[in-house]
C-alpha positions as CSV (number, residue, x, y, z in Angstrom):
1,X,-34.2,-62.1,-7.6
2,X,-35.5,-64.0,-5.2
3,X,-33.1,-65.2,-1.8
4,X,-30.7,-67.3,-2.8
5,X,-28.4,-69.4,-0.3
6,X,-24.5,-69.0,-0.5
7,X,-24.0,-72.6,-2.6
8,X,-27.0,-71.1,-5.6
9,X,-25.2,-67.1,-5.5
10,X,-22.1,-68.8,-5.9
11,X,-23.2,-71.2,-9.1
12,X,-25.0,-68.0,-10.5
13,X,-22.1,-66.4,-10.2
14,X,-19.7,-68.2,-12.3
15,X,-22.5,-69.1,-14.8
16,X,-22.9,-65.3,-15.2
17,X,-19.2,-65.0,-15.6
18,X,-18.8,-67.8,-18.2
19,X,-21.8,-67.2,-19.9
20,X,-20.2,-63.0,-21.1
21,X,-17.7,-64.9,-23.0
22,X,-19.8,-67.2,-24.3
23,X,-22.6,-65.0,-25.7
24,X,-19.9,-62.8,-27.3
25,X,-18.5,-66.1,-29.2
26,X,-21.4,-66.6,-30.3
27,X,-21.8,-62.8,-31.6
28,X,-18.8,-63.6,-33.9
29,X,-19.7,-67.6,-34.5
30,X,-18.6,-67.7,-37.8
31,X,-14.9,-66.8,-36.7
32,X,-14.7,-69.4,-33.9
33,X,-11.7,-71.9,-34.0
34,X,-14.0,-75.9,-34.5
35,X,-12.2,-79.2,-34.2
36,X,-13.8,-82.2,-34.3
37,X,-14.6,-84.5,-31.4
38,X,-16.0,-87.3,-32.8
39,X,-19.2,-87.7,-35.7
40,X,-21.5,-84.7,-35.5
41,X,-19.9,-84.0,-32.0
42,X,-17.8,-80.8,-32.1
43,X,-15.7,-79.0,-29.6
44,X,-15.3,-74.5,-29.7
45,X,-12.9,-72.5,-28.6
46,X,-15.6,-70.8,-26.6
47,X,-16.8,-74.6,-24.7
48,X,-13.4,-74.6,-23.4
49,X,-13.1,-70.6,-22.1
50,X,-16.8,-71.6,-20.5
51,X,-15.5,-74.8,-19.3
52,X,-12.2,-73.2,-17.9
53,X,-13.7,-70.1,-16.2
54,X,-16.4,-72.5,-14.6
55,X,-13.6,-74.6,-13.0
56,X,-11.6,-71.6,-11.6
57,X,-14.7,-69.9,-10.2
58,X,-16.0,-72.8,-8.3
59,X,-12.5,-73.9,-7.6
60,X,-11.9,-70.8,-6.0
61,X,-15.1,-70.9,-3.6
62,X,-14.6,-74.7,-2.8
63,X,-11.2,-75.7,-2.9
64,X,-12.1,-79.3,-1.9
65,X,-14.5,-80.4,-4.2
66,X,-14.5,-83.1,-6.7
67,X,-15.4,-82.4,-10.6
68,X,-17.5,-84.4,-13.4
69,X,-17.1,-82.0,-16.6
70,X,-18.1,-82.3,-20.3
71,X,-14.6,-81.8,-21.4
72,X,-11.9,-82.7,-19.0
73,X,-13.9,-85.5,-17.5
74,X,-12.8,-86.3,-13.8
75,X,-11.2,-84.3,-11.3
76,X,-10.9,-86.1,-7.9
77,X,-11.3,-83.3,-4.6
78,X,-9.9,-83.7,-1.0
79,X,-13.9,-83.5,-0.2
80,X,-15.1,-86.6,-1.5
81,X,-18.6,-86.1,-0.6
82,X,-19.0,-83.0,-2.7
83,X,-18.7,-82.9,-6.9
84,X,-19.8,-80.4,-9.4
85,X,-21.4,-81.8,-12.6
86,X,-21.1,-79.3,-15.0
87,X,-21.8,-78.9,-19.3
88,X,-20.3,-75.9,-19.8
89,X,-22.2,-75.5,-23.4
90,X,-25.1,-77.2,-23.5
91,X,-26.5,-77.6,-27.2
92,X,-23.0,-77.2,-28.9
93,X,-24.1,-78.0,-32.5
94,X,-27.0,-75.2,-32.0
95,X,-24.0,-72.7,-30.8
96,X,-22.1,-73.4,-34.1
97,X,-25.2,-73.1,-36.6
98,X,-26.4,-70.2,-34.9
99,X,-28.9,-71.1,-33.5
100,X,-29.9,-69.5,-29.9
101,X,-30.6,-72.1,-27.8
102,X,-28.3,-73.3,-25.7
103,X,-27.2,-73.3,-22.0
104,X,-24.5,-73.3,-19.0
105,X,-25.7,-76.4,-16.8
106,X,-24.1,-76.7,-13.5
107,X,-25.5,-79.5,-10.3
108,X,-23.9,-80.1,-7.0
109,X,-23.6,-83.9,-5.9
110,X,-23.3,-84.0,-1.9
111,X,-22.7,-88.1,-0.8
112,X,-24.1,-89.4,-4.0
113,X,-27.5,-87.0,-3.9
114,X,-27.7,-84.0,-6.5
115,X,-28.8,-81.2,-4.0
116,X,-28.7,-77.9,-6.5
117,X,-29.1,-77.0,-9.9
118,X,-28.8,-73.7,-12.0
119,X,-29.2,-73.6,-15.7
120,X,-28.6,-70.2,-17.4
121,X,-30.5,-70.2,-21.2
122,X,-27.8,-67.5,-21.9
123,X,-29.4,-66.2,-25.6
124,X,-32.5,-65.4,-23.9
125,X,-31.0,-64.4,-20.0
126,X,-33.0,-67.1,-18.1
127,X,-31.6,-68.5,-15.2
128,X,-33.2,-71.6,-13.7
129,X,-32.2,-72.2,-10.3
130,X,-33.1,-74.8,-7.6
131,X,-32.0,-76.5,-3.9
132,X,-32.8,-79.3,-2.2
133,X,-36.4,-78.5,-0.1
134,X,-36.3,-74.7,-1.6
135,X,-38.3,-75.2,-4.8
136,X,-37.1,-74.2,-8.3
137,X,-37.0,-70.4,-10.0
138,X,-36.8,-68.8,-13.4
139,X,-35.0,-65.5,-12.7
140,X,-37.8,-64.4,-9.5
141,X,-40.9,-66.4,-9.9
142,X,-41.2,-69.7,-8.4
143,X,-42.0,-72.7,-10.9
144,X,-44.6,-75.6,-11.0
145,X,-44.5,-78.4,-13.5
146,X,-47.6,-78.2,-16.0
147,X,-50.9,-80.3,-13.9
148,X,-51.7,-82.0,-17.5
149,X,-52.9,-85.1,-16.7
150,X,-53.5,-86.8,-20.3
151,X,-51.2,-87.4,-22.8
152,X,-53.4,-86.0,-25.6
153,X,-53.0,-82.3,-24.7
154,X,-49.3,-82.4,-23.9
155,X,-46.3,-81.4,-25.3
156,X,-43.2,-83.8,-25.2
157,X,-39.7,-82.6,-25.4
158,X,-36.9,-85.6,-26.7
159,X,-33.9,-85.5,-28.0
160,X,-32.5,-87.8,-31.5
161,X,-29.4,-89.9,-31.6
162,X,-27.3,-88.3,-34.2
163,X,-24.6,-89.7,-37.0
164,X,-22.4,-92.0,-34.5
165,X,-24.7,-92.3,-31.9
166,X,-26.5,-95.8,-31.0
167,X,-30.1,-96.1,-30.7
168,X,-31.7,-94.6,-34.3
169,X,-34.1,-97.8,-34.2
170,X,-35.0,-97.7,-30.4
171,X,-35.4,-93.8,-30.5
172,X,-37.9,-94.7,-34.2
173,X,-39.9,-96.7,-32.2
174,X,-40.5,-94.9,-29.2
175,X,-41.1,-91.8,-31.4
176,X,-44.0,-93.1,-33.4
177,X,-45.6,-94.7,-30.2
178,X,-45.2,-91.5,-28.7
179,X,-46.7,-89.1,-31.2
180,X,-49.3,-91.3,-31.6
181,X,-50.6,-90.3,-28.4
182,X,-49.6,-86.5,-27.5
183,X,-50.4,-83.3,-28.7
184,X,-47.0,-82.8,-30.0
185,X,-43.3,-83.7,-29.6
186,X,-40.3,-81.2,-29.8
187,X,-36.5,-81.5,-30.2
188,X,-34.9,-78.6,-29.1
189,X,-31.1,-79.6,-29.0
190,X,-30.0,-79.0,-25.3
191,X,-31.3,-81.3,-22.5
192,X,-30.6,-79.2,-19.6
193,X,-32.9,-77.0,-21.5
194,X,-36.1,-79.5,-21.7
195,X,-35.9,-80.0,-18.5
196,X,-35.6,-76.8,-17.1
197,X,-38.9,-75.6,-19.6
198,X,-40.2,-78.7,-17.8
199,X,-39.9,-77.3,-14.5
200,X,-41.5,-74.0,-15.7
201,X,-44.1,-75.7,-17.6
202,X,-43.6,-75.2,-21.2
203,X,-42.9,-78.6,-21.8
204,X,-45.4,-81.6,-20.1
205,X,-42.5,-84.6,-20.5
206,X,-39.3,-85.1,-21.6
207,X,-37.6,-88.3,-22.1
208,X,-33.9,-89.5,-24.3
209,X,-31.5,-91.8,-24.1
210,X,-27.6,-92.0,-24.0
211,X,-27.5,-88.5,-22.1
212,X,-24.0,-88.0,-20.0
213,X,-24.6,-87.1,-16.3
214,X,-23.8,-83.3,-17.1
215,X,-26.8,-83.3,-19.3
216,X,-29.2,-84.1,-16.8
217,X,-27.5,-82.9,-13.4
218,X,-29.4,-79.4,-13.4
219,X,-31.8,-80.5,-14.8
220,X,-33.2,-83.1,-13.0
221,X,-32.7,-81.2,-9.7
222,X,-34.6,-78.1,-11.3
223,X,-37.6,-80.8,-12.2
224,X,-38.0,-82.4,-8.8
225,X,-38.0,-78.8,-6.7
226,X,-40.9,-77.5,-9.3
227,X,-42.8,-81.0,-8.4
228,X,-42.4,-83.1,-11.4
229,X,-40.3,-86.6,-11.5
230,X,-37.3,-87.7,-13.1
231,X,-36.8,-91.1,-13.5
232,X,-34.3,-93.8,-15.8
233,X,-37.1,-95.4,-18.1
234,X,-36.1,-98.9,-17.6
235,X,-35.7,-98.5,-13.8
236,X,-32.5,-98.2,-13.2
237,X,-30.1,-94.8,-12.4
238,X,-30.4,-92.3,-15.0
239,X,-26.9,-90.7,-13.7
240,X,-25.3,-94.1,-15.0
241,X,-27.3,-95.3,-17.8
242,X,-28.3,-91.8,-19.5
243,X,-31.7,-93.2,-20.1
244,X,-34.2,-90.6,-18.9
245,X,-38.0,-89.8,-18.5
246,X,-39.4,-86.7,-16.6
247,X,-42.8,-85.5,-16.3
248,X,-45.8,-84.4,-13.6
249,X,-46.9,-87.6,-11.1
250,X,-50.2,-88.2,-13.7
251,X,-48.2,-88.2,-17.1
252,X,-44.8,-89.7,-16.2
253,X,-46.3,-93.5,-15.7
254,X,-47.9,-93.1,-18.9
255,X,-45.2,-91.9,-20.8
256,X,-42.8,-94.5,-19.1
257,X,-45.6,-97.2,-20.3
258,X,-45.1,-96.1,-23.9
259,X,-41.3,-96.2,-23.9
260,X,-41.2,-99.1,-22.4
261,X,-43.5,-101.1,-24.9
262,X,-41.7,-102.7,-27.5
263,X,-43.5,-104.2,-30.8
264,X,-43.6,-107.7,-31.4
């Protein structure tokens, strides 16, 4: 692997160590203990060990720091200039159907500013990996968001509110105007996911809305250090409205022009 600073061997660490438990959960997913958390929104057994094991590791390594986690929310530090924003199973409902794609997702906040990502695809051992001014990685090799400079040949990654969820007519819209541009559009299931294949190319955009902060943490971090953009698509702070659109400098004005137009 390529040299990593103390913060990034730290985060891999303790995704590495959550991620053993989870990949053996999901050997056995049809014996995992589900409650629900709400419509179409489910909690494991193995979210919580993940979730758990992440807090104890980074605990551990930096006692001072603040907390913003999927499942116990927030957890004030004596450091208030430093937070961890971490999804400790990223694309939940693909974990329970079996499905393997899904992700650890872990950013550092320093004074507001998210400074580091990792996000560990554990089905398929892929770690994405980035800092502030050090570029972003998959595993060793250094990663450049797709130059694609039309919307006709790319490939757009979103994500679909489900049962529950606001915004099925909003999302409709921007769908059709969207596919009636690109070369195709994808919904994998885990945002920390589009993004990172957005870093390493495989994906030219990615926008969604009503995202939590530990969706996009990593993510975005892992986006800007490979040269794309992340941006909130009506302007504001993705972080607080969960509204985002990410892309190279050519497509993401574009893209942010189509989701932006509303029909008469």
């Amino acid at each position: 692997m390529a040299q990593t600073s103390a913060l990034l061997t730290l985060m891999i660490a303790a995704a590495r160590k959550a991620a053993r438990a989870l990949a053996r959960d999901f050997g056995e997913v049809e014996h995992l203990q589900v409650s629900r958390k709400g419509p179409a929104d489910f909690v494991t057994t193995a979210d919580m060990k993940a979730e758990k094991t992440l807090f104890e590791e980074l605990s551990k390594a930096r006692p001072g720091y603040g907390f913003l986690m999927e499942e116990r929310g927030a957890v004030e530090g004596t450091d208030k200039t430093h937070r961890w924003i971490v999804d400790p199973l990223d694309g939940t409902t693909n974990f329970m159907h079996g499905l393997p794609h899904f992700a650890i997702s872990i950013a550092l906040e320093r004074e507001g500013e998210l400074v580091a990502g990792v996000v560990y695809n554990v089905p398929r051992d892929e770690l994405f990996w980035a800092e502030k001014g050090q570029g972003a990685y998959l595993n060793d090799r250094r990663l450049r968001v797709a130059a694609r400079a039309d919307l006709a040949s790319a490939v757009i990654a979103t994500g679909i509110p489900f049962l529950g969820r606001d915004g099925h007519d909003v999302f409709l819209g921007e769908a059709a105007r969207v596919m009636a541009k690109v070369s195709g559009v994808r919904r994998w299931g885990a945002a920390s996911l589009d993004l990172a294949y957005l870093a390493a190319g495989r994906f030219d955009g990615f926008w969604e809305r009503g995202l939590a902060p530990w969706d996009v943490a990593a993510g975005a971090v892992l986006v800007r250090e490979a040269g794309g953009f992340a941006r909130e698509i009506d302007g504001g702070d993705f972080m607080q409205s969960g509204a985002i659109v990410a892309a190279n400098e050519r497509l993401l004005p574009l893209l942010t022009a189509l989701l932006r137009t509303r029909a008469d």
